[in-house]
C-alpha positions, -999 to +999 in steps of 0.1 A: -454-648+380-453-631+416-420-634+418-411-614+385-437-589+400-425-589+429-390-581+413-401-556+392-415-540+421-380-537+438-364-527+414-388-499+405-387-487+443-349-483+441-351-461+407-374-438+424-354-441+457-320-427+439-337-402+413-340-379+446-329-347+436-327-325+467-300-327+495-294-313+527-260-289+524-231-294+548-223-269+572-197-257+560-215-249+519-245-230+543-218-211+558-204-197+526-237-191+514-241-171+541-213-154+544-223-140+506-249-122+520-233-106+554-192-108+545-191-087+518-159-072+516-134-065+548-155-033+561-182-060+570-162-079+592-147-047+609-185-042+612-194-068+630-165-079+654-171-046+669-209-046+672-199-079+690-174-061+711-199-034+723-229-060+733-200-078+752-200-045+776-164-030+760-150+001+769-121+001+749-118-015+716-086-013+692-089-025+654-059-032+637-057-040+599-029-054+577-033-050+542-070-030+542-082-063+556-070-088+530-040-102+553-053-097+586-083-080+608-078-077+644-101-064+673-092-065+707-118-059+734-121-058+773-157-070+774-174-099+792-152-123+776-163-161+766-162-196+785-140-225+767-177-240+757-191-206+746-162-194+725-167-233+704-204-226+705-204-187+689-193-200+658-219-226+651-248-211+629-278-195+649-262-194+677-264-158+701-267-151+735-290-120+723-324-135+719-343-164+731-371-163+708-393-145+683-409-123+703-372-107+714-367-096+684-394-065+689-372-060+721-341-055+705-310-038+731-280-052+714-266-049+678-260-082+666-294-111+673-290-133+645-262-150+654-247-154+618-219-130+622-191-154+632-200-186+611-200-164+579-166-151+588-148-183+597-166-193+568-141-174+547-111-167+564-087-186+590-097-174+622-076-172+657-097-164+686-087-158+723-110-151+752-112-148+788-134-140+812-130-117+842-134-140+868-116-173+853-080-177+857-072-189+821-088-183+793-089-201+754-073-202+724-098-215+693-081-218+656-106-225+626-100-224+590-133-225+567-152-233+591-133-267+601-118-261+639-082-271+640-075-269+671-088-256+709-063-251+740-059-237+775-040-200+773-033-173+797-047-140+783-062-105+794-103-110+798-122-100+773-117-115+736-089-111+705-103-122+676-078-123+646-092-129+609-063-134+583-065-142+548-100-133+544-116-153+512-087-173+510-110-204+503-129-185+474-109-167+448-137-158+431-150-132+462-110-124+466-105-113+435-130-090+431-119-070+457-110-035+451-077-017+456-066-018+490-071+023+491-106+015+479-113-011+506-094+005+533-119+037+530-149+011+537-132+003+564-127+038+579-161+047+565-178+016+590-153+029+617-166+060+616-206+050+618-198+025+647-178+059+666-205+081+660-230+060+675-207+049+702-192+078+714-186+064+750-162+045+738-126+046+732-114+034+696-080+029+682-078+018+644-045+011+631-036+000+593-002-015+589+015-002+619-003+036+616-026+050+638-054+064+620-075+068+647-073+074+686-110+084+699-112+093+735-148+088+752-168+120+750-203+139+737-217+131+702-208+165+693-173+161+704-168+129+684-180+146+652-154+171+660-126+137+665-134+123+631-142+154+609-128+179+623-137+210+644-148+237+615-178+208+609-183+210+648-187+239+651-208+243+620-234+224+638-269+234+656-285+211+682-314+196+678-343+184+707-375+169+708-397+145+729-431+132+717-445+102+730-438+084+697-403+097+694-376+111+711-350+135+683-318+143+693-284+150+673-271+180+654-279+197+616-257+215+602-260+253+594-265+264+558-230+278+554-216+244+559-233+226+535-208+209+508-208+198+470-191+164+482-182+145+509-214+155+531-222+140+565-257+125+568-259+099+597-290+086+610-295+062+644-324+046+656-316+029+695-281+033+692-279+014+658-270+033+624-292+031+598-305+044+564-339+061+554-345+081+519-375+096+535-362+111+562-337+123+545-357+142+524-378+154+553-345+171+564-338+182+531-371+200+528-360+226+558-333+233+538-346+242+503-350+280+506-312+279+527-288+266+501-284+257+462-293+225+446-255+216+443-250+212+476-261+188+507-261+199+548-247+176+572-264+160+598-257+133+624-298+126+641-303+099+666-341+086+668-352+067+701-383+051+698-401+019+712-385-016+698-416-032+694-426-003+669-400-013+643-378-043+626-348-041+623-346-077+608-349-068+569-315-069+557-284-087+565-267-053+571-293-043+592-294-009+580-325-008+564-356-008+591-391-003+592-407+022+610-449+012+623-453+055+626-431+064+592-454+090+584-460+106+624-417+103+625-416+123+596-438+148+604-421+154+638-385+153+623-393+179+603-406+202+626-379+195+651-353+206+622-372+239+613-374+251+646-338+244+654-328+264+622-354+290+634-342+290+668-306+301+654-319+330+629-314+307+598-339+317+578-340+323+539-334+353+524-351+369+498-327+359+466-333+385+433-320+359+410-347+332+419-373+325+392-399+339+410-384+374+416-401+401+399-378+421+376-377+454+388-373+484+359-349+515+362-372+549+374-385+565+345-414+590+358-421+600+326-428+569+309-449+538+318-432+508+307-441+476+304-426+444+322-393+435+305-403+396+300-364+390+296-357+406+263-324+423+254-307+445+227-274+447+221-251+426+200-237+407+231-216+379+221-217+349+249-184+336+237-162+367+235-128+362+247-107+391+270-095+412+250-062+406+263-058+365+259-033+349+282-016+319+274-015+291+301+013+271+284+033+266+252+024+228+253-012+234+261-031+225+232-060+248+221-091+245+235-122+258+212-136+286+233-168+286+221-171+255+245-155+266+276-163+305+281-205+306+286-210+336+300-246+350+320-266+366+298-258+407+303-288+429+304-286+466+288-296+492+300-322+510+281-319+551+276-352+549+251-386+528+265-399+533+229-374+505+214-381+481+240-423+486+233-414+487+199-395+450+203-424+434+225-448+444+199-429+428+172-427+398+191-461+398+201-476+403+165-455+372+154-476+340+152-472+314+167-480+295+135-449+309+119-423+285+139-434+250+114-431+216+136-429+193+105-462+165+115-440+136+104-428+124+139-398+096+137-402+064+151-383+064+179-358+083+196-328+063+182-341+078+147-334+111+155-298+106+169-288+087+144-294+120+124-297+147+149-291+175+129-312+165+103-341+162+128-338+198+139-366+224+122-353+241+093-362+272+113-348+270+147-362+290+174-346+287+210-360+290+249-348+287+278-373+275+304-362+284+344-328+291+335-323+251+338-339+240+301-332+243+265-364+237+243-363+240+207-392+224+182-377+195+160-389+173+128-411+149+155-421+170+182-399+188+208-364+186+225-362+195+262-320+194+269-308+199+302-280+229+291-260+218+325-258+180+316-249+191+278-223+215+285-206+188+307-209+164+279-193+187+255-164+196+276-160+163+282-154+149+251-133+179+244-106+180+275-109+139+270-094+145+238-068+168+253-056+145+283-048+116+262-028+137+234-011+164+251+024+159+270+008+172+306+028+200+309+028+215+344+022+255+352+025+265+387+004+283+404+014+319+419-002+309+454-004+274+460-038+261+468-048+241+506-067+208+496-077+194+531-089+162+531-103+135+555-082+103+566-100+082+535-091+107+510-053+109+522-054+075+517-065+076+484-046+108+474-014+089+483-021+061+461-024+079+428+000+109+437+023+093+412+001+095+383-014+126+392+026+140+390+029+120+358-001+136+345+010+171+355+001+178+392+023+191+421+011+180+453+029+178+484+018+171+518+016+200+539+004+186+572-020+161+586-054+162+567-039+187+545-022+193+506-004+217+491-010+220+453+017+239+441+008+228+400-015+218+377-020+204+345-015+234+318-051+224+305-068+234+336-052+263+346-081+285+346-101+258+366-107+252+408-076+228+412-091+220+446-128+212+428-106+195+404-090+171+429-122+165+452-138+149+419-108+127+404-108+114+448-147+111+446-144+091+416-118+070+419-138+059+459-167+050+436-149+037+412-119+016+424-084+025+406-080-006+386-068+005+349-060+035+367-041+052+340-071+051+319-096+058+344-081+088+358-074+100+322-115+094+321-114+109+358-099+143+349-117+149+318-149+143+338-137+168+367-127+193+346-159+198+325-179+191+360-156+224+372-160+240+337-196+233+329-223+263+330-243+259+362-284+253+361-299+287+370-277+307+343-290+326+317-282+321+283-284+338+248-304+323+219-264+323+203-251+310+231-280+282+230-280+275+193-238+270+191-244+245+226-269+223+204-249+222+178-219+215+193-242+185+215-256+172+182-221+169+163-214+142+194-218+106+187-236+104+219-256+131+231-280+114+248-261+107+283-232+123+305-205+098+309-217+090+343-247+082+329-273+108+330-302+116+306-292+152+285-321+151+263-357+143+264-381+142+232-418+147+232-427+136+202-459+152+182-481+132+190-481+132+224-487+171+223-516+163+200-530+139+222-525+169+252-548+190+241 
């Protein structure tokens, strides 16, 4: 009886022994989990070989890439170099020659402290590394391939380190095959090699991409780097900026009104030396600038922030871009004084802009007569969609383009020889009630219900505003449209020039004067890789010099549009984007460029026709909802939520 107990027992012991679930991952799975977070694509590695290279004391630094970073990444240094046991040792996990222990890392002087950086990426690639140091005679040669070392020998080399990473993700397709186009990628790459330049400026930097230099930096001032990558009209489009507090020292540059951009704007922040990424001091900066430029447009700024390492953590995202400030709200504050007073130092101040909202309307002199305020009501038979009265003809193979869509015009005021019709008008309107304009009480649903019959849903007796020169409102069957008239123009076109790109034969009209597109060492890139669809599709672009197009043609559709506006969206795109399917997508792209080009602009004044025939034209779409990138045209406030208002 013990004994059959005492066998049971056993054998219960050693089902429970092997029902254990949970295991202790290899090295080598840890390190590809890793590497998901901090190897993201090959910018990341460029990222962080060189933030190795600067803590290593480098003063030169040379990147070379094969293939945007697929085949091969390269960076050579003349730093400290590494010892035969160190360079073994740097690509074990948590292993760093930054920090000693927790409290280090609220003392931060170096980039890289977590000591991730080099498992993750012999993680995923094959890895050659060689490394000297200044006073040794012979240095090392390491070789490891997913994170197995194959091999470690004695070789003669120049101190400091070469460390080569080819065939990056060559152990998981999965992460290599989502990779973009090697334009796409190689951007990131130049886009990280221009945020470790700007806050290493005393540094020289080569970065080659199969066998061409893009970049040779020589060490100088922040300013003067600014003026290496981007260019000198941005340098000297820039104001500097100073301040000490005992919280925060501000230095860097803003740019000056004039120089702010629709695309491609430069907004850099560094904290200690290390780039970085914060919405709200961004908008602090923005705030100095909302009386100086339009809401289309962004200022450039490149700000460094110096404050003490114990009052923020930099240890929140694998990047490291992201930090944490302990005095958010003091920084802030600071910032954005620092900003106005540099504008204010340089005489940038606002001026007083008529056309705001908030500009009286000023009446023609009529000492005779006291009139009242015109509250923007016209006379005259103006028709927003005329066309010149002498139509010109772009091409024989350009397809016709309903010009009720593309010709919105600003509202023209006349000018009135008789008060007596304009008091006359305003009393009219005034003893109209409001009572008279029916909102029908049975409210759909949802929203769904009324696109699924928009029209339908519209009041029988349609009255029109315009609210800020931004809004369409007009009262429906359950409650009230609000449209955005910017959003549904662009929605409109596009569906329309859509349409034309796909059917038409892309016929090619050249341009009397040709057009300058100048472009930054990312968009050449880029602008290269499509050029032979853009010809296919009806472009003529040639290079003119370095950083610089010629467009000598366009399509025939979008003759009457900015081709430069034109071309800065389809390369803005297509970086966001990727150019996989690229016929289709850039089909998608120009349609999308041209009604962004086309589109009426918030702040322009429109006619109750000109409102009406956009609505309509919205509401015969089978999506009217959202742009194609995505935003929200419409908004309904149903009845009932007005009811509930009051």
């Amino acid at each position: 009886m013990y004994g059959y107990c005492g066998n049971f027992t056993g054998l219960l012991y050693r089902i429970l022994m092997t029902s254990d679930i949970i295991k202790l991952l290899p090295d080598s799975v840890a390190n590809q989990i890793a590497a998901g977070e901090v190897i993201t694509r090959p910018a990341a590695v460029v990222k962080e070989l060189v933030e190795n290279a600067v803590d290593a004391g480098a003063t030169t630094i040379k990147i070379i890439v094969k293939d945007a970073g697929r085949t091969l990444i390269q960076v050579t240094d003349n730093g400290t170099g590494m010892s035969v046991t160190d360079a073994r040792l740097a690509f074990e996990r948590h292993s760093t020659s930054k920090i000693r222990n927790a409290n280090d890392l609220f003392a931060l002087n170096t980039m890289g402290f977590r000591g991730e950086a080099l498992a993750s990426i012999a993680a995923v690639s094959q890895v050659e590394l060689r490394t000297m140091r200044r006073d040794d005679s012979i240095g090392t040669r390491l070789c490891i391939s997913g994170s197995k070392v194959e091999s470690q020998e004695p070789e003669a080399c120049p101190p400091g380190s070469n460390m080569m990473v080819k065939n990056l993700f060559f152990n998981t397709p999965a992460r290599r095959k989502f990779l973009k186009k090697d334009a796409v990628e190689l951007s990131n790459i130049i886009h990280e090699f221009e945020r470790l330049a700007l806050v290493n400026p005393n540094l020289e930097l080569i970065l080659t991409h199969n066998d061409t230099m893009m970049h040779q930096l020589v060490p100088g001032s922040l300013k003067q780097r600014i003026g290496q990558l981007f260019g000198k009209t941005v340098e000297r489009q820039l104001i500097p900026i100073e301040t000490a507090t005992s919280i925060v020292k501000i230095n860097g540059f803003v740019g000056l009104p004039e120089g702010a951009r629709k695309r491609n704007w430069l907004q850099y922040f560094f904290v200690n030396g290390r780039n970085m990424r914060h919405p709200k001091f961004q908008k602090a900066v923005m705030s100095c600038y909302e009386k100086l430029i339009g809401p289309d447009v962004q200022p450039n700024f490149f700000i460094n922030l110096e404050v003490d390492p114990a009052t923020i953590d930099v240890n929140i995202h694998p990047t490291k871009h992201e930090i944490n400030f302990e005095n958010e709200q003091a920084i802030w504050q600071i910032l954005q004084a620092s900003v106005r007073e540099s504008l204010g130092k340089f005489n940038v101040a606002p001026a007083m802009d008529f056309s705001a909202d908030e500009a009286p309307e000023i009446p023609a002199f009529a000492p005779n007569i006291t009139a009242p305020l015109d509250f923007g009501l016209t006379t005259g038979n103006y028709n927003p969609f005329e066309q010149e009265s002498t139509p010109t003809t772009t091409s024989a193979a350009a397809p016709h383009v309903k010009s009720s869509a593309l010709n919105w015009k600003n509202e023209k005021r006349d000018t009135y020889d008789n008060w007596e019709s304009l008091y006359e008008r305003w009393n009219n309107s005034e003893s109209q009630p409001i009572g008279d304009t029916a909102i029908s009480q049975s409210a759909l649903s949802t929203e769904n219900d009324l696109f699924d019959n928009a029209t339908d849903n519209i009041a029988d007796s349609t009255s029109v505003l315009q609210f800020k020169n931004k809004y369409i409102l007009s009262p429906a069957k359950s409650g009230l449209i609000i449209i955005d008239q910017h959003r549904a123009h662009l929605r409109i076109l596009y569906e329309q020039f859509l349409t034309i790109v796909k059917g038409s034969s892309h016929a090619s009209q050249a341009l009397i004067f040709p057009e300058i597109l100048n472009t930054t060492p990312t968009q050449d890139i880029l602008l290269a890789e499509i050029l032979p669809l853009l010809t296919e599709i009806g472009f003529d672009i040639a290079k003119a010099t370095r950083g610089s197009w010629a467009i000598n043609g366009v399509p025939a559709i979008v003759a009457n549009n900015n081709p430069v506006e034109i071309l800065n969206n389809i390369i803005d795109t297509v970086t966001t984007n990727g150019s996989n399917n690229l016929r289709e997508n850039l089909e998608q792209d120009i349609a999308l460029s041209m009604a962004r080009s086309a589109a009426i602009k918030s702040g322009q004044t429109l006619t109750s026709e000109a409102m009406e025939h956009m609505m309509s034209d919205l509401f015969s779409l089978s999506t009217p909802t959202y742009t194609p990138d995505g935003l929200l045209i419409l908004k309904i406030i149903d009845t009932d939520t007005l009811t509930r208002s009051f």
